[in-house]
N, C-alpha and C positions, 0 to 999 in steps of 0.2 A: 299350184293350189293345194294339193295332197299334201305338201314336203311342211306348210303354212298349217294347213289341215293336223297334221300330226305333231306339230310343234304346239297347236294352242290343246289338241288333246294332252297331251304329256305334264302342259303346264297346271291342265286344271284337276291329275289327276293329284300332281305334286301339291297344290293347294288343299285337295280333299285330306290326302293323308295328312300333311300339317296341321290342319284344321280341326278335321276332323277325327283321324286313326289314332295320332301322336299322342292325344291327353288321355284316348283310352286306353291304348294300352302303356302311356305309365302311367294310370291311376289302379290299373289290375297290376302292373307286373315293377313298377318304380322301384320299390323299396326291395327287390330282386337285384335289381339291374344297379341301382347304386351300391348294395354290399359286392355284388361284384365288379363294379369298378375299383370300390376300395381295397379289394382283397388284389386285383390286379399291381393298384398304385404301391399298395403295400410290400409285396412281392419283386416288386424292383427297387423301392427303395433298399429292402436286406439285401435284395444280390449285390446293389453297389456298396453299400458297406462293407459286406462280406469280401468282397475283391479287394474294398480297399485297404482292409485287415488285413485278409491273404498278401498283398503284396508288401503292407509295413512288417509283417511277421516276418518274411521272406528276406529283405533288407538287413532287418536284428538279424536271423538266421547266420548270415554270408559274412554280415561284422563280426559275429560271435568264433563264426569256424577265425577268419582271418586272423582274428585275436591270440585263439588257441591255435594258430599254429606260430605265428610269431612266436608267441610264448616259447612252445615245442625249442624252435632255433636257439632261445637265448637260452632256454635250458642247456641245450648242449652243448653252446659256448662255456656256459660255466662249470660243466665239468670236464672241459680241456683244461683249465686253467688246475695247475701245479699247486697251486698255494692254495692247504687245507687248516681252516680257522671254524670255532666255535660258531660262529657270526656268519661267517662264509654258509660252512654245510647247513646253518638254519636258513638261507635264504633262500637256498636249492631247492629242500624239501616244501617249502612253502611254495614256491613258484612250481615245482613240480604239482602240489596238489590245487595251484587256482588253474594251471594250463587242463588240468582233470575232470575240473568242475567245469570249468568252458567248454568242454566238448559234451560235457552232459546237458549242461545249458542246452546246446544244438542239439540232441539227438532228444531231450522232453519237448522241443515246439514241433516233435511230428514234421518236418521238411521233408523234403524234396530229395529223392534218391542219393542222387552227388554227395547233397549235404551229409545225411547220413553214412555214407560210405567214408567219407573224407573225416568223419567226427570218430568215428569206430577204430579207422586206420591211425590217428592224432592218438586215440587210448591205448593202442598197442605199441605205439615208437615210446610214449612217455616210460612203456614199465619195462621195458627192452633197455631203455637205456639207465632204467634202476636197476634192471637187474645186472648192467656191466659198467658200473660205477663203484672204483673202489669202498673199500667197507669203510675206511673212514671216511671218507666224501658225505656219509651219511649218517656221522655221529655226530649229535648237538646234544649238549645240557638244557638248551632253549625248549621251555613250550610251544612245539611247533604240530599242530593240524596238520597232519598232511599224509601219506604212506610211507609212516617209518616202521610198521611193525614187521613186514614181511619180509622172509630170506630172497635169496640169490634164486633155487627154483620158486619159489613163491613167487615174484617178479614177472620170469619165463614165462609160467603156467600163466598167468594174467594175458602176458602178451600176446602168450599161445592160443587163448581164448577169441581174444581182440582179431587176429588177423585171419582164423577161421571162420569167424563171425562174417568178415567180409566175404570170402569165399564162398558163403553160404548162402547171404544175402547180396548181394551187389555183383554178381556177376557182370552186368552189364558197364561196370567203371572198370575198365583194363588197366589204367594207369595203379588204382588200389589194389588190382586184383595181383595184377605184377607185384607192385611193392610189397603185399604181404605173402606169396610164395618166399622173396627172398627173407623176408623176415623172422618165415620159419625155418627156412632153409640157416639162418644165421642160428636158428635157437638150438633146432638137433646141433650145430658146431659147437655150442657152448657145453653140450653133453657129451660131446668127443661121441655121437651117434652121427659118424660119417657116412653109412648108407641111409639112414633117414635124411641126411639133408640133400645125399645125390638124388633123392626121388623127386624133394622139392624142385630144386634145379630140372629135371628131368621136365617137370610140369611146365618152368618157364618155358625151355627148349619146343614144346611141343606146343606149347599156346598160339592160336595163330592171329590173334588179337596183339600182341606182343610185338616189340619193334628188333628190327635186325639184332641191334647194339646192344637191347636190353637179352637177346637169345646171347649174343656175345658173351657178354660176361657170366651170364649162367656158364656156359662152357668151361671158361677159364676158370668161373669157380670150383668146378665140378672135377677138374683136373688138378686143383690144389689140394684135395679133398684126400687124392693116393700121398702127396708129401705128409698131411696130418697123420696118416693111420700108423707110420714108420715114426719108432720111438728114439728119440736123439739119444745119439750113443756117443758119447764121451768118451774118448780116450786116454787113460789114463799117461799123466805126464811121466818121461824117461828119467828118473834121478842120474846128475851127473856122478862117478866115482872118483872116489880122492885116493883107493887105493894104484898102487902102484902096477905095471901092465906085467902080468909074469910069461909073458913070451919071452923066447930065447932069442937074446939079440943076433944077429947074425953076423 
């Protein structure tokens, strides 16, 4: 009887509030409580927009690096290739400055660490390898947009920027961080400054983020470094003599 008892209290007090409680107070407090439902509703509606921006940005992003780094490879298929034309070195330089813009594309939508890292390290391979691209690889008569102004260190020092950038910022990407110690390590070579790039190397060596293979060939590079600083010496060729041998015959 109690358990009956407090079942038909319970009901009649949920009736009074329905009844009674409900209308007053939302005729005092309604126009409260419905702005903030709206502000609630509203509030989730931006977060999911906002996510679902964040992740089509995100998508562009990953297309845009993939793009610029394709590019990056066919760039530098086309300066393997031997055969240097008007037409040719215009298409390099052009393709060098859209793989350029691609990576700036990615590094203006604000992404995501990796991304950034990986668009930063794409801008220092592109001028790394302007700057060791024969000089006519990159003469054209064509109107071409792209970086043709700059010398041979003009290029380096680009480069040189690009992969300390990473260093500076993106520590946490090993695989960028790696690839641009050697990068600098490649540029002091291009300066014949063989203790500057054994220091790069030194840094590979010592990384402990760094994989066996990749300490490896720091080593061996770092060991080619004593063949560079020794300047090739030429010996000069024996002329044969036509004169006759003035020994005493015996």
């Amino acid at each position: 009887m109690k358990h009956e008892r407090k079942e038909q209290l319970e009901a009649n007090d949920l009736e009074v509030f329905l009844r009674v409680k409900l209308p007053k107070i939302w005729k005092k407090h309604g126009n409260t409580i419905l702005m903030l439902f709206l502000v609630v509703c509203a509030a989730i509606a931006f977060w999911n927009y906002r996510q679902r921006q964040l992740k089509k940005l995100e998508g562009l992003t990953q297309n845009n690096l993939a793009i610029g780094w394709d590019s990056l490879r066919t760039l530098q298929r086309q300066f393997l290739v031997l055969e240097i034309n008007d037409s040719m070195n215009a298409n390099r330089l052009q393709l060098a400055q859209q793989t350029l813009e691609t990576f700036n594309a990615v590094l203006s939508s604000d992404p995501k660490t990796p991304a950034k890292a990986w668009a930063t390290l794409g801008q220092g391979e592109v001028f790394w390898l302007l700057a060791n691209a024969p000089a006519q690889s990159l003469e054209t008569s064509q109107p071409v947009v792209g970086p043709t102004t700059s010398t041979t260190e003009g290029y380096l020092e680009q480069a040189e920027a690009a992969y300390k950038q990473v260093l500076a910022n993106y520590t946490d990407q090993s695989k960028a961080v790696v690839t641009s110690l050697f990068g600098l390590a490649a540029i002091e070579e291009n300066r014949n400054a063989f203790d500057a790039a054994a220091t790069w190397y030194d840094k590979v060596i010592d990384l402990t983020s760094a994989t066996e293979a990749e300490k490896a060939l720091a080593r061996r590079r770092k060991v080619l470094l004593d063949e560079y600083k020794q300047p090739l010496i030429i010996k000069a060729a024996t002329q044969p003599t036509s004169q006759p041998s003035t020994q005493p015959s015996t």
